[in-house]
C-alpha positions, 0 to 999 in steps of 0.5 A: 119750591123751584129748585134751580142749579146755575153755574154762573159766577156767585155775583151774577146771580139774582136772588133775595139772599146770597149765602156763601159758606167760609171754610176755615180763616178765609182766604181771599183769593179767587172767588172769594176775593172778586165776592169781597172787592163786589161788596166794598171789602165787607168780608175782610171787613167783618173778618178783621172785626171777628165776626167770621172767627165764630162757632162753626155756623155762625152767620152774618148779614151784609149788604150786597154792594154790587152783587146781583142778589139784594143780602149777602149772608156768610156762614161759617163752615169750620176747619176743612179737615173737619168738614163731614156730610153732616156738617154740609146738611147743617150748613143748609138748615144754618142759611135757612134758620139765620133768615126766620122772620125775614122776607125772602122769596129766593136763596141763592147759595153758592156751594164754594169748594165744599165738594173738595172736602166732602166724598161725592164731590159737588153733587153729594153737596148739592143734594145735602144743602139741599137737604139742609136748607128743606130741614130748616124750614121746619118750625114746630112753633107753627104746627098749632100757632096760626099768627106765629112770625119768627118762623123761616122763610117758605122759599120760592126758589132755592138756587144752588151755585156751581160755576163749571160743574154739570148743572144737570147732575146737581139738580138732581142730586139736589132734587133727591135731598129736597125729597129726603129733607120733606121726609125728616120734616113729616116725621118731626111734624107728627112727633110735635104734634101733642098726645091729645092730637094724635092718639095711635088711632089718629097716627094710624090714620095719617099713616092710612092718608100717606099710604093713599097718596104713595101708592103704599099698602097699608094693615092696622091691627087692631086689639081683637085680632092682636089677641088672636095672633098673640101680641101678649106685651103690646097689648099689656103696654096699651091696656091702660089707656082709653084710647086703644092701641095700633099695630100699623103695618105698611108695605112697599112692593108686592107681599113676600117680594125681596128687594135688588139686595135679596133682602125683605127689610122691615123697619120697626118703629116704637110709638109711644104716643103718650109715656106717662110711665104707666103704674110704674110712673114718671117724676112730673118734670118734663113728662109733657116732652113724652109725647115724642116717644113715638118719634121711632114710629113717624120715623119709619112711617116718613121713612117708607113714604120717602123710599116710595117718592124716590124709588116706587115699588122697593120691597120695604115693610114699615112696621109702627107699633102704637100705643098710650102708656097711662095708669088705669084700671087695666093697667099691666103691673110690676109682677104681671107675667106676659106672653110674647109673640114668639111664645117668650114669656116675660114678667113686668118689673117695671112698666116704665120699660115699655118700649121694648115690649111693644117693639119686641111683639112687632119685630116678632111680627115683621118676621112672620110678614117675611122680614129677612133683615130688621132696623128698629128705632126707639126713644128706649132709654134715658141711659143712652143720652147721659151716655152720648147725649143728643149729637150720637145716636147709640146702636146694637146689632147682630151679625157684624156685617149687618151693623156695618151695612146700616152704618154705612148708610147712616155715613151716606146720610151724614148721622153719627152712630156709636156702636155699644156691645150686647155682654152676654155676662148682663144677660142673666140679670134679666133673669126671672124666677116666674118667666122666661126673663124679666123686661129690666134689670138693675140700672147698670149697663141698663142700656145694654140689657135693653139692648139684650132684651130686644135680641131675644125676639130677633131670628134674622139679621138685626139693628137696634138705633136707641134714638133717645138722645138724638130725637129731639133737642130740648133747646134751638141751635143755629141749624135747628129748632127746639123739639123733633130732629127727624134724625135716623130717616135719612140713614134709614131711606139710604139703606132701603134705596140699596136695594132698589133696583131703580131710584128717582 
């Protein structure tokens, strides 16, 4: 896709579709009000009949009168005050998807004064819509579907709009939200994809494929040498399954090097490429979406690709994780006792409580690679969506100051994290009279404990992002398709690239 940044007037650019957001109850004054008079009073028009009075992207098409571009298309951006990075992100993904099934080579959207309303002005909105618009061309229905037609448009130019501002500036800005967007599309395409396609040997040869192409280094370990360096709860998930299990490694910069903020970052991500809930198994409704429980994994493998685009060399390690959770006869039981990484022994209660295992042996592993600060991402807990559901994705972490930096990011990227307490009064109920501890404990505050169990395999500053909320949305919205959201990489992206000594 060319990407182009003009600072015409919005009616003198030609393209396809025109896209002009509506910040509250229009006013038409300014550009706005020369926009409606070069459309035949078509806004105010769909305005008095209540077409641009909707839900926050809300979207209708019109002909374009005297405009240069062929369709003009209006979408609702909400109350000013309530305008976020986020919103401007989903305002791009809206444009797009409102245009599936239609034939559109080039979209033209007009950025308005949404940089009035967002910190960073026109270029963070430029990189953002940008973002958006990439987002929205994301349609999991084509991943196996070869004649499907309602998909969005694959553009051939998109051309942002920003009469008067450094057109230079925008471009790359917007360059930058491309890269980030073709990112979030890679980790959702690889958690759609089904768990009879990729196994976690075949996730870890796309991640070998990645790694080739982005100058990564890349280790798969396998089971025999899991063994030898005494990954004891990784090993007892993947027991079950035909398909043997894979700790993926990935790294950015030289081994041992520390990033421009004194840092060696690992991001550890669970990668469950099948959950059936193993002995301990699930109820059959819905178990077909447990393939997306190695979300966390194709997150910090589309994460690390993304931070090698943008900035090639930042020290980063990307840890994923892979397993299959099945019955079988070498299934771990409830009441097998397990050795940790780090020695930690612990007794399976329930072998539904998977994730955390898999995750506690690779945190356990980043810190052996040298890893000073850790971020893991995990579809852990149904807990955390009856909690927050699928707009808020819930976060631990320990020191305070290490939450905040990830929360930080996670504001330069436009995502939403709800920061829950570790209670140390719920520790004693992972108590175990065989084990160290116990990998669950009873339903109460169990979002908490599993919180606290992955604690106990952390030496270093640690986040945890329960993503089991926000990974995927069980149906479309306005902004995106049903299925994988991609949400926590660009948090992810933004808080590697402050270390980076030089970005793209």
């Amino acid at each position: 896709m060319q990407l182009r940044v003009v600072t015409d007037q919005p009616w003198d650019v030609p393209a396809d579709v025109l896209a002009v957001p509506i910040v509250g109850e229009p006013k038409f004054d300014g550009v706005l009000a020369e926009l409606d008079k070069r459309v035949g009073g078509e806004l105010a028009a769909l305005t008095s009949f209540g077409e641009l009075k909707g839900d926050r992207y809300s979207t209708v098409v019109a002909a374009a009168g005297e405009l240069r571009a062929g369709r003009l298309l209006a979408v609702t951006a909400g109350e000013a005050e309530t305008i976020s990075r986020q919103v401007v992100v989903r305002i791009g993904s809206a444009v797009e998807r409102r245009l599936a099934g239609r034939t559109v080579r080039s979209l033209a959207i007009w950025i308005g004064d949404l940089g009035a309303h967002v910190d960073g002005g026109a270029a963070v909105v430029a990189e953002l819509l940008a973002r958006g618009v990439v987002e929205g061309e994301f349609e999991p229905a084509t991943i196996y579907r070869d004649d499907y037609k309602g998909a969005p448009p694959a553009l051939e130019e998109l051309i942002l709009v920003a009469p008067g501002a450094d057109a230079a500036a925008l471009r790359r800005a917007a360059e930058r939200g491309v890269i980030i967007g073709e990112g979030a599309n890679l980790a959702r395409r690889l958690a759609n994809r089904a768990a009879n396609d990729v196994t976690p040997e075949v996730l870890a040869g796309e991640a070998r494929a990645l790694a080739e192409r982005y100058g990564l280094s890349i280790d798969v370990v396998e089971p025999a040498r899991a063994v030898e360096l005494g990954m004891g709860m990784f090993l007892a998930v993947g027991a079950g399954s035909d398909n043997p299990p894979r700790m993926i490694v990935l790294r950015s910069g030289a081994e041992g090097e520390k990033d421009a903020a004194g840092r060696r970052l690992a991001l550890v991500g669970k990668g469950v490429c099948f959950d059936s809930g193993g002995i301990s198994i699930k109820p059959a409704a819905a178990m077909e979406e447990m393939k997306m429980d190695k979300t966390g994994a194709c997150t910090v493998i589309a994460a690390i690709t993304t931070v090698a685009r943008l900035a090639p060399g930042t020290p980063l390690l990307a840890i994923a994780p892979a397993v299959e959770n099945m019955p079988g006869p070498h299934s771990a039981r409830p009441g097998d006792i397990v050795k940790a990484m780090n020695g930690k022994t612990v007794d399976i209660i329930n072998t539904d409580a998977e994730g955390r295992l898999i995750l506690g042996d690779a945190m356990c592993y980043a810190e052996k690679l040298g890893a000073t600060h850790l971020v893991d991402v995990a579809t852990l807990t149904g807990a955390v969506g009856r909690a927050l559901g699928d707009q808020m994705t819930g976060a631990f972490g320990t020191p305070q100051a290490w939450y905040d930096d990830v929360a930080a990011a996670g504001e330069r990227a436009g995502e939403r994290y709800w920061q829950l307490p570790m209670i140390e009064e719920y520790r004693k109920d992972l108590d175990s009279f065989y084990a160290d501890f116990t990998n669950t404990g009873s339903a109460e505050g169990g979002l908490v404990k599993s919180a606290l169990f992955l604690r106990e395999f952390a030496t270093v500053p640690w986040v945890h992002l329960d993503i089991a909320g926000t990974a995927y949305f069980s149906k479309k919205t306005p902004y995106a398709p049903a299925g994988a959201t991609g949400v926590s990489h660009a948090t992810l992206v933004e808080l590697a690239l402050a270390g980076a000594s030089k970005t793209a």
